[in-house]
SERO-855879 format. One line per 10 residues: number of its first residue (from 0); their letters; for each residue x, y, z of N, C-alpha, C. Coordinates in steps of 0.1 Angstrom, whole numbers. Example, Ala and Ser with C-alpha at 12.3 -4.5 7.8 and 13.67 -1.06 7.14 Angstrom:
0 = as = 132/-57/78/123/-45/78/132/-33/78 | 128/-22/71/137/-11/71/129/0/79
//
This chain:
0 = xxxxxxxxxx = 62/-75/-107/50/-83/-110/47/-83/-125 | 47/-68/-133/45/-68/-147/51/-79/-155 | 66/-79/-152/79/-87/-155/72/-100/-156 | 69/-106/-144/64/-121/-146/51/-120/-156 | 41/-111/-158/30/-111/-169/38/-110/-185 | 44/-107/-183/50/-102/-196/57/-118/-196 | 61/-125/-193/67/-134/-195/56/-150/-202 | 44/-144/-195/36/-156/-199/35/-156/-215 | 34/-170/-220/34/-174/-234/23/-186/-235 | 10/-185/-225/6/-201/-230/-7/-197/-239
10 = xxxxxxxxxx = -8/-208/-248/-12/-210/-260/-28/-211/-254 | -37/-210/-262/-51/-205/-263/-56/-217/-254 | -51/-230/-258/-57/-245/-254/-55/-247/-236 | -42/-243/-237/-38/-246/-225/-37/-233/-218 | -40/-225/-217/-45/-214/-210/-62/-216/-205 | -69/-220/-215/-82/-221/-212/-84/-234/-199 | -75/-241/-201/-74/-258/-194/-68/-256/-182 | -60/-245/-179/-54/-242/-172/-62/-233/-160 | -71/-224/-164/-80/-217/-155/-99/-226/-155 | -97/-233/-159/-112/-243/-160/-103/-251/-146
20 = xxxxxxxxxx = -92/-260/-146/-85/-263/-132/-84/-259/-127 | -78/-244/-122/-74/-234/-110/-88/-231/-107 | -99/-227/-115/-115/-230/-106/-119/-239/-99 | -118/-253/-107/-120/-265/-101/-120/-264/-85 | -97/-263/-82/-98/-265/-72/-99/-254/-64 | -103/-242/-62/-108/-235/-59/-119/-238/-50 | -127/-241/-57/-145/-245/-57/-142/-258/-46 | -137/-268/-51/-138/-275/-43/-131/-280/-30 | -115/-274/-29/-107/-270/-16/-110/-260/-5 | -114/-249/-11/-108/-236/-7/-124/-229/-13
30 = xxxxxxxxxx = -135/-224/-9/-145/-224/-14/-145/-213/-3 | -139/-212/6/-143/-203/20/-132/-192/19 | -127/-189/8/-116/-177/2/-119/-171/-6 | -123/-161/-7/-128/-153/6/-144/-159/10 | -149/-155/21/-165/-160/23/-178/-151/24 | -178/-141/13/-183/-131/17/-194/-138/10 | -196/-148/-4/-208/-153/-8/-216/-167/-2 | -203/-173/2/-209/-188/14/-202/-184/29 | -207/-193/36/-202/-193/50/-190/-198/51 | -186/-196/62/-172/-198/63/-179/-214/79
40 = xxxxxxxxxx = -169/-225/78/-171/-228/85/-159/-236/94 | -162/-228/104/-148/-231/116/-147/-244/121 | -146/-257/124/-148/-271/127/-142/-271/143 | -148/-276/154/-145/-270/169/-136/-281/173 | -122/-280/176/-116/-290/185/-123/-298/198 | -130/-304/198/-136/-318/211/-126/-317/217 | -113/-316/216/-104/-323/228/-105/-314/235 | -103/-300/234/-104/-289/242/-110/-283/256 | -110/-277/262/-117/-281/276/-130/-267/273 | -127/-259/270/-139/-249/270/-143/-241/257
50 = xxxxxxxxxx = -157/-236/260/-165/-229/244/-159/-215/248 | -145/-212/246/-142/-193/246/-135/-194/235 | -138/-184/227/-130/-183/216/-122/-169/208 | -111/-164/204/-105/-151/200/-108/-154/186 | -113/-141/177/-113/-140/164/-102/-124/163 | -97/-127/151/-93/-115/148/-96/-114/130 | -105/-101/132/-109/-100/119/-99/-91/110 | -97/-90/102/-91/-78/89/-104/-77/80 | -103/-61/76/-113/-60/66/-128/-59/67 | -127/-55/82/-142/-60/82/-148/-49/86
60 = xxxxxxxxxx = -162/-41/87/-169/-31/91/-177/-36/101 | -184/-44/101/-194/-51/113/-194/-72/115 | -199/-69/129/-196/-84/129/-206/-92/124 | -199/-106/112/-205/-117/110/-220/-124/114 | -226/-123/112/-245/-134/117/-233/-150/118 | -234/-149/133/-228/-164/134/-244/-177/140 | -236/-190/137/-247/-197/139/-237/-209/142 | -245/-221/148/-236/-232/152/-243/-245/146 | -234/-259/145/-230/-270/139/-234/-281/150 | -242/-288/157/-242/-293/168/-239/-308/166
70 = xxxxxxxxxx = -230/-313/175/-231/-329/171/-242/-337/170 | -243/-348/164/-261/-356/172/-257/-358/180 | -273/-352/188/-271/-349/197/-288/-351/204 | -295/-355/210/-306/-355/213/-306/-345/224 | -300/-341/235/-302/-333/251/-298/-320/245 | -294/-316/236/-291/-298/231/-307/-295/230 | -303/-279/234/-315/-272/233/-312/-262/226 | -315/-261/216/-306/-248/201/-316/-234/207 | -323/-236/214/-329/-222/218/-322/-218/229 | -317/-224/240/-310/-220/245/-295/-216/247
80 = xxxxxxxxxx = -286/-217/236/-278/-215/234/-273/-203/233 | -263/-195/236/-265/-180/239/-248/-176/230 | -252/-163/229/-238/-165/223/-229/-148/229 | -221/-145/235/-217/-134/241/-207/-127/232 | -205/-116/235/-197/-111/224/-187/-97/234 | -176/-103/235/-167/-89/239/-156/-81/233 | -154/-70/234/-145/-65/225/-130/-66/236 | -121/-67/231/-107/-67/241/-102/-53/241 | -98/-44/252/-91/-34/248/-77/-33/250 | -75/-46/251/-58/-47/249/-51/-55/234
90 = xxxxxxxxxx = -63/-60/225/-58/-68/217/-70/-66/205 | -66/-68/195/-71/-61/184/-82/-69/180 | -90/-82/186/-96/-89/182/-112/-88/188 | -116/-102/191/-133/-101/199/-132/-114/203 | -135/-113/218/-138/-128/222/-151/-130/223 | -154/-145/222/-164/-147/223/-171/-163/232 | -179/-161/239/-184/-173/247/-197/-179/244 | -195/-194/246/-208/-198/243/-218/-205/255 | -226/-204/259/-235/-210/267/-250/-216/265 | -251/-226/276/-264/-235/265/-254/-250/263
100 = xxxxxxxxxx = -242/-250/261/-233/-261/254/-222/-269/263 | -221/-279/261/-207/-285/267/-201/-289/256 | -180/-285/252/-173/-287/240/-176/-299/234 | -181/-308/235/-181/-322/230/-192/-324/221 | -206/-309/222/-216/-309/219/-219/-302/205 | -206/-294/204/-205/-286/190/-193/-291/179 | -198/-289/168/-194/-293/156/-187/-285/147 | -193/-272/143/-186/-261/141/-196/-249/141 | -186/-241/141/-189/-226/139/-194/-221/121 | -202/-213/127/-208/-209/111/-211/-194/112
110 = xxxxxxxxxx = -200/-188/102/-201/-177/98/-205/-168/87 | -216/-159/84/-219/-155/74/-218/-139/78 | -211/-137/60/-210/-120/66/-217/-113/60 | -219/-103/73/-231/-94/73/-228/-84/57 | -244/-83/52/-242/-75/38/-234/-62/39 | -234/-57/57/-230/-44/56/-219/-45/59 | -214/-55/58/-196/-55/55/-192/-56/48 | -193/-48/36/-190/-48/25/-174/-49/22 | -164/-50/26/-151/-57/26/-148/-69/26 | -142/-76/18/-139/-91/21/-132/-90/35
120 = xxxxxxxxxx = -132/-100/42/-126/-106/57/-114/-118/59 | -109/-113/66/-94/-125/66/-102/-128/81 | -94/-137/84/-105/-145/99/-90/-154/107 | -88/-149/122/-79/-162/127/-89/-165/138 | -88/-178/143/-94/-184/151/-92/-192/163 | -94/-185/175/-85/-197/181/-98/-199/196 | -91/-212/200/-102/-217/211/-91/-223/223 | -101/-222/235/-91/-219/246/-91/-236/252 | -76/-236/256/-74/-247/260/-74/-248/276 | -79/-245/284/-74/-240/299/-69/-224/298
130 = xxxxxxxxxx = -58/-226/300/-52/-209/296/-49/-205/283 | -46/-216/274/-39/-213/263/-48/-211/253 | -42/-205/244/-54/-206/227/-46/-214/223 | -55/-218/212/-50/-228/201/-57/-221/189 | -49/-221/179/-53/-218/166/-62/-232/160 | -75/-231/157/-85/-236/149/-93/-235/137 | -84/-225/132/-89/-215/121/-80/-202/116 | -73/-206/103/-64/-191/101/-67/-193/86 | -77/-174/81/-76/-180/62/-61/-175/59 | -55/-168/67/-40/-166/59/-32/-174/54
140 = xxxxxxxxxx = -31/-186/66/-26/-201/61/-33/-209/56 | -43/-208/52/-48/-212/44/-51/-209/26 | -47/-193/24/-45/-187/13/-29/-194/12 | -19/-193/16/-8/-196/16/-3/-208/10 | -16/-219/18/-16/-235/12/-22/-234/3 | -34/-230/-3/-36/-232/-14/-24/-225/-28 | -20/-218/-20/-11/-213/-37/2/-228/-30 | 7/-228/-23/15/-241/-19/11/-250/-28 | 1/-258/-23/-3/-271/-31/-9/-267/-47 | -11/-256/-49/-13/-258/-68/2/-254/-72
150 = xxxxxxxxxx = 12/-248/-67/24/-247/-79/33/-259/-71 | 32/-265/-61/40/-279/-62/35/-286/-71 | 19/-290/-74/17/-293/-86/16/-291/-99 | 24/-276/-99/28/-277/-121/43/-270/-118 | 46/-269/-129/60/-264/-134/57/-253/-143 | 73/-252/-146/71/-238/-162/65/-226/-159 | 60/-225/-171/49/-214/-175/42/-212/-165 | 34/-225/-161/24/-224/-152/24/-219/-140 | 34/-222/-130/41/-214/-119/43/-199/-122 | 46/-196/-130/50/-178/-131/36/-175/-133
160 = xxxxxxxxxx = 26/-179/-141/9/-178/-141/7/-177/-126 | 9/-184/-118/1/-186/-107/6/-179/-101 | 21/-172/-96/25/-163/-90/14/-150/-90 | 14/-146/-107/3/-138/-109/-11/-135/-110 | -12/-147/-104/-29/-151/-103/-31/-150/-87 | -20/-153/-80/-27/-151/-66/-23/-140/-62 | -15/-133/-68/-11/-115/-66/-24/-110/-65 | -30/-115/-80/-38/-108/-81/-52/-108/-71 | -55/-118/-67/-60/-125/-57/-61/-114/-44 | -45/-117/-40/-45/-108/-26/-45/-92/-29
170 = xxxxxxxxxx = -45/-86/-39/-54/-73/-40/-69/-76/-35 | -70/-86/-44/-92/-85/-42/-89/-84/-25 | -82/-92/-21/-90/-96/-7/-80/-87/-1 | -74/-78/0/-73/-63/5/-80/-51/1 | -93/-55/-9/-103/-45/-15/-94/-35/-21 | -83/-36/-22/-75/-26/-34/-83/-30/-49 | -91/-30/-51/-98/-32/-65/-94/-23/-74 | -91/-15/-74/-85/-2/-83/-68/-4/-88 | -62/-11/-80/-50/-17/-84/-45/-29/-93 | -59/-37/-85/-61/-54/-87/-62/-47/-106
180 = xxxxxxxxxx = -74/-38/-112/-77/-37/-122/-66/-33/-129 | -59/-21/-125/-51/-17/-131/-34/-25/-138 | -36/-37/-128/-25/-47/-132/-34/-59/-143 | -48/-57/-138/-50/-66/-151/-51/-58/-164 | -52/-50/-163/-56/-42/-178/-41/-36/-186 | -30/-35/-174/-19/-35/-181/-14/-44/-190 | -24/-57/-190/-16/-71/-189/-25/-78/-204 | -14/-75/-215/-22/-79/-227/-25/-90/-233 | -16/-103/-221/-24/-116/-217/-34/-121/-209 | -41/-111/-207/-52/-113/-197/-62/-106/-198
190 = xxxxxxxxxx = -61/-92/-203/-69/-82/-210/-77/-88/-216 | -77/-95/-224/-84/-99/-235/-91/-108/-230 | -92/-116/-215/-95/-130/-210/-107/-128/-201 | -111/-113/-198/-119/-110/-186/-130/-116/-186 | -139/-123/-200/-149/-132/-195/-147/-144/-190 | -134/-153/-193/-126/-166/-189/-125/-159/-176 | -121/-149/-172/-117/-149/-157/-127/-143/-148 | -142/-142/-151/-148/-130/-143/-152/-136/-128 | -155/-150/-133/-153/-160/-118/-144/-150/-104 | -134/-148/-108/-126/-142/-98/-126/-134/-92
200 = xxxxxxxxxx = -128/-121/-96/-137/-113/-88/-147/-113/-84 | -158/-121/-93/-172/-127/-82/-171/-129/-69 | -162/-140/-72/-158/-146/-59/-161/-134/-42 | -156/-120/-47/-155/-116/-38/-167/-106/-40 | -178/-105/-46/-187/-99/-49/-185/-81/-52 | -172/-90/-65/-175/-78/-73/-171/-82/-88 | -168/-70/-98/-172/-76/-109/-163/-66/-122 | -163/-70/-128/-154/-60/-143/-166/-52/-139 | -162/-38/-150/-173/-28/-152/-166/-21/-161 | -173/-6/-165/-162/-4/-173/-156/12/-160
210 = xxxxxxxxxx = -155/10/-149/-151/17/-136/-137/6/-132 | -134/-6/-139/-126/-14/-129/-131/-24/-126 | -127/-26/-114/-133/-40/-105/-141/-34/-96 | -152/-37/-96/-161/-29/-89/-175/-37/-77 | -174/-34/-69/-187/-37/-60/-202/-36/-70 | -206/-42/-79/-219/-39/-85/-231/-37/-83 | -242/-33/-86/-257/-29/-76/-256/-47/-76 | -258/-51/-83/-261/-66/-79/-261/-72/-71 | -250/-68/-58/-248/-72/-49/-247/-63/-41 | -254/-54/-36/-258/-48/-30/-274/-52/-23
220 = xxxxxxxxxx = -277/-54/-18/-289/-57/-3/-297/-43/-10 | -310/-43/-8/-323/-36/-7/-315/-22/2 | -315/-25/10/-312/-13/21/-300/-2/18 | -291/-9/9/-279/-3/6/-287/6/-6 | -293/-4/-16/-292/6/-29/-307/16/-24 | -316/12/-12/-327/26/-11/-314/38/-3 | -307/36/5/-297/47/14/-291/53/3 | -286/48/-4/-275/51/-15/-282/62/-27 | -294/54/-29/-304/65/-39/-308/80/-28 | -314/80/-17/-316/87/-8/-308/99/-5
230 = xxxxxxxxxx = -295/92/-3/-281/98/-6/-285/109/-18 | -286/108/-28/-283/113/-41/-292/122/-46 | -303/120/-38/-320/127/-30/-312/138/-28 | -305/134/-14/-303/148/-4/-291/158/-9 | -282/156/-18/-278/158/-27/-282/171/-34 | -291/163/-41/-303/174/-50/-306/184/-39 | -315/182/-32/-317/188/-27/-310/204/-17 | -294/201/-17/-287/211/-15/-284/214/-25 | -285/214/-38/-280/218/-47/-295/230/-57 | -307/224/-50/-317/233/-59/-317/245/-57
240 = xxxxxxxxxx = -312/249/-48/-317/265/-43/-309/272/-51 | -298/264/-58/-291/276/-65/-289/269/-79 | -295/258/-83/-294/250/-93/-307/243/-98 | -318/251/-106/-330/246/-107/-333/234/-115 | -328/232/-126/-323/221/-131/-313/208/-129 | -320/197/-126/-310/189/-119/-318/180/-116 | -312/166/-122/-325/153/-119/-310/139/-120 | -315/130/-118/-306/115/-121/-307/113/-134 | -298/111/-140/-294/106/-150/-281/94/-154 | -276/88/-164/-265/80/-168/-271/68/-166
250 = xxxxxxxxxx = -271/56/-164/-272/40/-164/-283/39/-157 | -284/44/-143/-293/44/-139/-311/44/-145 | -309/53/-156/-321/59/-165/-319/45/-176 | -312/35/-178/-318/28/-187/-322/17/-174 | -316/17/-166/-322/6/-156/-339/12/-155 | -342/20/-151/-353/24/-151/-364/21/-162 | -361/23/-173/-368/16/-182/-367/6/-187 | -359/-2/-181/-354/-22/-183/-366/-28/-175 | -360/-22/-161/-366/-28/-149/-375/-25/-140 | -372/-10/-141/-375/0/-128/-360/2/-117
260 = xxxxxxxxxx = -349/-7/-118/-340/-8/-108/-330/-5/-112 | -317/0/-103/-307/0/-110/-298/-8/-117 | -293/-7/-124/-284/-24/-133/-274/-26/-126 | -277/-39/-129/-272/-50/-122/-255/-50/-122 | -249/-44/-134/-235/-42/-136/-227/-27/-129 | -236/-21/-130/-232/-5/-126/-231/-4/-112 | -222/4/-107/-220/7/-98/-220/20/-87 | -224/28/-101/-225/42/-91/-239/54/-97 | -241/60/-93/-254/70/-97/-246/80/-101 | -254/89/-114/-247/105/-119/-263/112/-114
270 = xxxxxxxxxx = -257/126/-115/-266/132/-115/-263/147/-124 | -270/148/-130/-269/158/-139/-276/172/-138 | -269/187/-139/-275/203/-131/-275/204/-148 | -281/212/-155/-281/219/-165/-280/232/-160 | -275/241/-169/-270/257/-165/-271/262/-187 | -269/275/-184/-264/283/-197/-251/285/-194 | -242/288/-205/-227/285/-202/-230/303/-194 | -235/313/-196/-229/325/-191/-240/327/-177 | -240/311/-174/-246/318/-156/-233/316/-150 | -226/306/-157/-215/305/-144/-200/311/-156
280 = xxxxxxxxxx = -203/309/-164/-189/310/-175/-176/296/-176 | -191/287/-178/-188/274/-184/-183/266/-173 | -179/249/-181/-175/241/-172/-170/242/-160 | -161/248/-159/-149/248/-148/-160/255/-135 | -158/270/-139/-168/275/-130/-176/273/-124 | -187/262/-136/-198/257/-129/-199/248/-118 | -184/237/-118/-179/229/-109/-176/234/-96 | -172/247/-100/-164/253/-85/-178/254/-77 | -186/262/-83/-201/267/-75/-208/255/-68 | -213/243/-76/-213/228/-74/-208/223/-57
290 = xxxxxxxxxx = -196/227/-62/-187/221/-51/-186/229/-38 | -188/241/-40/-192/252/-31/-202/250/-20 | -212/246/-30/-226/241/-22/-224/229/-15 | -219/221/-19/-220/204/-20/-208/201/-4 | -197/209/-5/-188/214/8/-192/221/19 | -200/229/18/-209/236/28/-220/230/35 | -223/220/26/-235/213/33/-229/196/39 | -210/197/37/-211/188/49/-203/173/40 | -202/175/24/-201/164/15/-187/169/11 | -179/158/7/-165/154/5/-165/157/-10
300 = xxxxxxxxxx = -160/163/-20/-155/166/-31/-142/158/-35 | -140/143/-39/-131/138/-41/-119/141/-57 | -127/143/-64/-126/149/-81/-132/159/-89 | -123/166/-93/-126/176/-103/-121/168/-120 | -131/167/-126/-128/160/-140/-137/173/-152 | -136/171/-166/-139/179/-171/-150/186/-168 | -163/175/-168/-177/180/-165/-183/175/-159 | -178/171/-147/-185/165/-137/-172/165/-126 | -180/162/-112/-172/163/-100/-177/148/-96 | -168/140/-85/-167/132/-75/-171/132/-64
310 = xxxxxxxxxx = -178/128/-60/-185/132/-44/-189/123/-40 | -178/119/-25/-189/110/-15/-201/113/-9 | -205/101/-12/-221/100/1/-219/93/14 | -210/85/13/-210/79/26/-197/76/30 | -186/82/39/-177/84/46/-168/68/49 | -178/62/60/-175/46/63/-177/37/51 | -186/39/42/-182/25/29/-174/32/20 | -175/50/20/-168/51/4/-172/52/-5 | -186/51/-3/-194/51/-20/-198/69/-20 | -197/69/-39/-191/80/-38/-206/79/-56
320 = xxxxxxxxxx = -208/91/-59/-219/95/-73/-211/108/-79 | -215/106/-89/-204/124/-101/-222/129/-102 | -214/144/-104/-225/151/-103/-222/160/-116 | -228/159/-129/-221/161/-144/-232/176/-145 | -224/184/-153/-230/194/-160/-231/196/-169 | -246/196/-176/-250/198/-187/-250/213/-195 | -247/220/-203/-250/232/-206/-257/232/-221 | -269/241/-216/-280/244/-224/-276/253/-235 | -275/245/-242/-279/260/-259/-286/259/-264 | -296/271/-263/-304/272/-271/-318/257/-269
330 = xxxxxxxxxx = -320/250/-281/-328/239/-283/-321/229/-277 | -311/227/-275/-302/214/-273/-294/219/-261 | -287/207/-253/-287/204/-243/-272/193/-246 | -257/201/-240/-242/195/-244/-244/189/-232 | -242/177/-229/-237/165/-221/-231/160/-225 | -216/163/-218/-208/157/-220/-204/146/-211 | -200/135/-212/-192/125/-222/-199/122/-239 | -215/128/-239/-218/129/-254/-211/135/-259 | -221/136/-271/-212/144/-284/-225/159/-282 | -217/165/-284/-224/181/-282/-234/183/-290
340 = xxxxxxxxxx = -245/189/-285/-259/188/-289/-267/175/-292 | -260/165/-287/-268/155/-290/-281/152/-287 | -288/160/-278/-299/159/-272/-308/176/-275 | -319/174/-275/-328/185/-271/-327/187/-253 | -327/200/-253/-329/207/-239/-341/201/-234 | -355/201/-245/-367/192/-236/-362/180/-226 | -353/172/-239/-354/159/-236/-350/159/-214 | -341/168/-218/-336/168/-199/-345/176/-193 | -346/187/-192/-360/196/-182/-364/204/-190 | -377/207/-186/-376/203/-171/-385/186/-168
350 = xxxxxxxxxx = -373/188/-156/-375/170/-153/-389/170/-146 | -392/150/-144/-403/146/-140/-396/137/-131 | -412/134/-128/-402/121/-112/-409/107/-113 | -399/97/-111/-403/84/-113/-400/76/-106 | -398/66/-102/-396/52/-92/-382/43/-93 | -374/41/-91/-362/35/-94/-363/31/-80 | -363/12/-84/-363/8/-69/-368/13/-58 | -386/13/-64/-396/23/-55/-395/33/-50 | -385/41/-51/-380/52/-47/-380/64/-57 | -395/75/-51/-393/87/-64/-382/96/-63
360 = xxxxxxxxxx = -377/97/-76/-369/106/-81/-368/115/-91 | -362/124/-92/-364/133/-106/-354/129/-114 | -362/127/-127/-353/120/-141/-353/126/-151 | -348/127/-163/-348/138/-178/-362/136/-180 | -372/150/-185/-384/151/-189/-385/143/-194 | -381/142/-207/-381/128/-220/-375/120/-217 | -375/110/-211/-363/98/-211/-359/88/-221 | -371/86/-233/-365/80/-246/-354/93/-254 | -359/105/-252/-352/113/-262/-338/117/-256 | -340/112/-239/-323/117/-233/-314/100/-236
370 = xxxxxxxxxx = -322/89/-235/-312/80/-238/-306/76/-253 | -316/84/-265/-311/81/-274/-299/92/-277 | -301/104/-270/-290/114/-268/-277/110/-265 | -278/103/-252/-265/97/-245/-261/83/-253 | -271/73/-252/-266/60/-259/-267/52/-275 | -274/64/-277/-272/63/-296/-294/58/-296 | -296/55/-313/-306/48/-313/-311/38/-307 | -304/28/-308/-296/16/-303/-303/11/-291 | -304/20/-283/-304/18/-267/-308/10/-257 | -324/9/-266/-330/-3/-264/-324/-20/-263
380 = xxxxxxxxxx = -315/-17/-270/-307/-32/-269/-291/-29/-260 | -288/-42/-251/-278/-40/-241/-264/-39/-249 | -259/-29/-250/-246/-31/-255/-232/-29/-248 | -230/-42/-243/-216/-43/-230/-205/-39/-238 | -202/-34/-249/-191/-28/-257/-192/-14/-260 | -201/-6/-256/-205/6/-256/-196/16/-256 | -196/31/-257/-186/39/-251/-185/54/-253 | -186/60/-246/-192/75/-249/-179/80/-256 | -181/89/-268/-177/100/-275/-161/104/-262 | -162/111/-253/-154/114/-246/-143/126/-255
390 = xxxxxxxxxx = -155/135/-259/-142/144/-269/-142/159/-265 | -131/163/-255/-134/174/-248/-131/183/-263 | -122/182/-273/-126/190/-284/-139/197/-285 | -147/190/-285/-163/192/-289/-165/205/-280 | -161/207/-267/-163/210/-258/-155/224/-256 | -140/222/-261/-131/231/-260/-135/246/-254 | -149/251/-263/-150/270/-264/-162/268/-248 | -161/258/-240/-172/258/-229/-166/254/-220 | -155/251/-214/-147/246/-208/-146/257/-197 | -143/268/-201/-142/284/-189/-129/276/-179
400 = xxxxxxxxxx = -128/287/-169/-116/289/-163/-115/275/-154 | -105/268/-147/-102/261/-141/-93/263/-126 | -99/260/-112/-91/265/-105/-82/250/-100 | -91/239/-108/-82/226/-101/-77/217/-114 | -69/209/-114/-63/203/-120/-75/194/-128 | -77/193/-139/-85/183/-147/-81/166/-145 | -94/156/-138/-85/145/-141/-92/139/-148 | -86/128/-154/-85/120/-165/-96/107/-162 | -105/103/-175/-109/94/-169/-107/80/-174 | -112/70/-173/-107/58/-182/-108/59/-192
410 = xxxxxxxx = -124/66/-197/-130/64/-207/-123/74/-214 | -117/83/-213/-109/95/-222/-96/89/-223 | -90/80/-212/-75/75/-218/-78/65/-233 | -93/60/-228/-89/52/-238/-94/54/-248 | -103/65/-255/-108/75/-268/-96/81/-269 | -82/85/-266/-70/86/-272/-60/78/-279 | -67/68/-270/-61/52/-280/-64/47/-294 | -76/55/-295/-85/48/-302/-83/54/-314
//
């Protein structure tokens, strides 16, 4: 796949012309690939003799809010209409019946998917003919035709583009987002294009960041981002009895004084313990103790990185918050990905508690003096090119013993680059 990126050559004009059309018809063919932002709408064969229908989902955590399409029709009673729902335990799908209706009386199926399926969904559809199904709905053949009908229509260059544009594609809609990114960022014709292309990932409601391709709060529902903060609550709270210092911090904290909410780009919560390097004998150590607690009380430890750990909160979606350690010297207060001492010890605790998406929490004492710590003077103004220090140098003599492998993060591969 690299092979074919590396081969593209098109010129600024016709690259731009090129993806203003591949949206076009996008939008206006194929608008229901994936459907996680509009409804998907199934159109019902009339000739057919009955309303039973097989879905087989991919990708999905819960079932669809379905609704129906009715012909004109004056004798329908839309309150009456019922809709059944069975699971098969011989076949991997869900059938489903309608009642209230005769087939001549519906128009189509309408499917919207539930927020808490946070997975894009592949969808086949079929409706019963007497004994038989009939397929009435497949997005696989449907992804298939659309890359069909756009490279019957170009040649060249263009075709080896589109190969790699709908690769990329069927990552998003296998929620591989972490690979999908990693092939665009390899790709030094496209790297550079992520605002020309951000359409694309929307599509599937998610978004650049600087984590990847990412599920953003933005699109996240009320309910997700109060559970998810709550999460990060309960958290703390296994962690105080042996960690008195310890509140929310990172993105979160300027969302808070933007909005009150989390930002709209970000995608995950930090939370930050302060310690003296000789309670635990520095980073490493401090992490193990961290993780000690945080494993005991039942939570998944996905990463050990310099100064902070990985931790899920929630098992069935995957969402997962870093839990960073600060170490106190003296007047100041090393957070790292900052630059060492950038902050006063005030500025973090002892912390206070505040509202983020109505929800109290404990935040750095000072919150202007911790954000100018972490994000420069600056702060106040949005800076999407931003980028932390990332210099374990700084850090070297506090680092202490390590019992797991250090991993690497984006933002450090790419302060090597630099």
């Amino acid at each position: 796949m690299l092979e074919i990126v590396k081969r593209l050559s098109l010129e600024p004009g016709q690259y731009a012309s090129h993806i203003a059309d591949l949206k076009s018809y996008w939008d206006d063919e194929f608008d229901d690939i994936p459907w996680k932002s509009k409804p998907i709408r199934v159109t019902i064969d009339q000739s057919l003799k009955t309303l039973e229908f097989y879905f087989i989902f991919e990708n999905i955590l819960e079932l669809p809010d379905i609704d129906v399409s009715l012909v004109d029709t004056h004798d329908v009673d839309a309150t009456a209409i019922q809709f059944d729902w069975k699971r098969s335990e011989e076949e991997p799908g869900l059938f489903l019946t309608i009642s209230g209706l005769m087939p001549n009386q519906l128009d189509q199926l309408i499917f919207s998917q539930n927020p808490k399926a946070v997975r894009p969904a592949k969808l086949v559809c079929l409706q019963k003919d007497g004994t038989e199904w009939v397929v009435i709905y497949n997005s696989f053949d449907r992804f298939k035709r659309m890359i069909m009908n756009w490279t019957e229509n170009h040649s060249g260059q263009t075709v080896e583009f589109d190969k790699y544009f709908f690769r990329f594609v069927e990552f998003l809609l296998s929620a591989k987002y972490s690979e999908a990114s990693q092939f665009f960022e390899q790709t030094p014709e496209l790297a550079n294009k992520k605002k020309e292309l951000s359409w694309i990932p929307e599509k599937f409601d998610v978004a650049f960041n600087a984590h990847g391709i990412k599920r953003i709060f933005k699109y996240w529902s009320l309910e997700e981002r109060h559970a998810y903060l709550n999460s990060a609550l309960n958290i703390i709270e296994v962690l105080k009895p042996k960690f008195e210092n310890i509140c929310i911090s990172g993105g979160s904290i300027l969302g808070l004084k933007r909005t009150g909410k989390l930002l709209d780009h970000d995608d995950d919560l930090d939370i930050v313990v302060g310690v003296k390097a000789s309670d635990f004998g520095g980073l490493g150590p401090t992490l193990d103790a961290l993780a000690q607690c945080l494993t005991a009380a039942g939570f998944k430890v996905k990463g050990y990185f310099f100064a902070h750990l990985w931790v899920e909160t929630d098992a069935q979606s995957g969402q997962t918050l870093d839990v960073f350690v600060a170490i106190m010297e003296d007047d100041f207060a090393s957070f790292y990905p900052s630059h060492r001492k950038s902050m006063k010890s005030t500025d973090l605790f002892p912390s206070q508690l505040a509202l983020i998406e109505n929800i109290e929490v404990p935040v750095p004492g000072d919150v202007d003096g911790y954000l100018e710590g972490v994000y420069g003077k600056n702060w106040r103004t949005p800076d999407h090119g931003f980028r932390h220090p990332w210099n374990r140098k700084e850090y070297s003599d506090l680092s202490g013993t390590r019992k797991h492998k250090i991993i690497w993060t984006r933002g450090e591969v790419a302060a090597l680059s630099r």
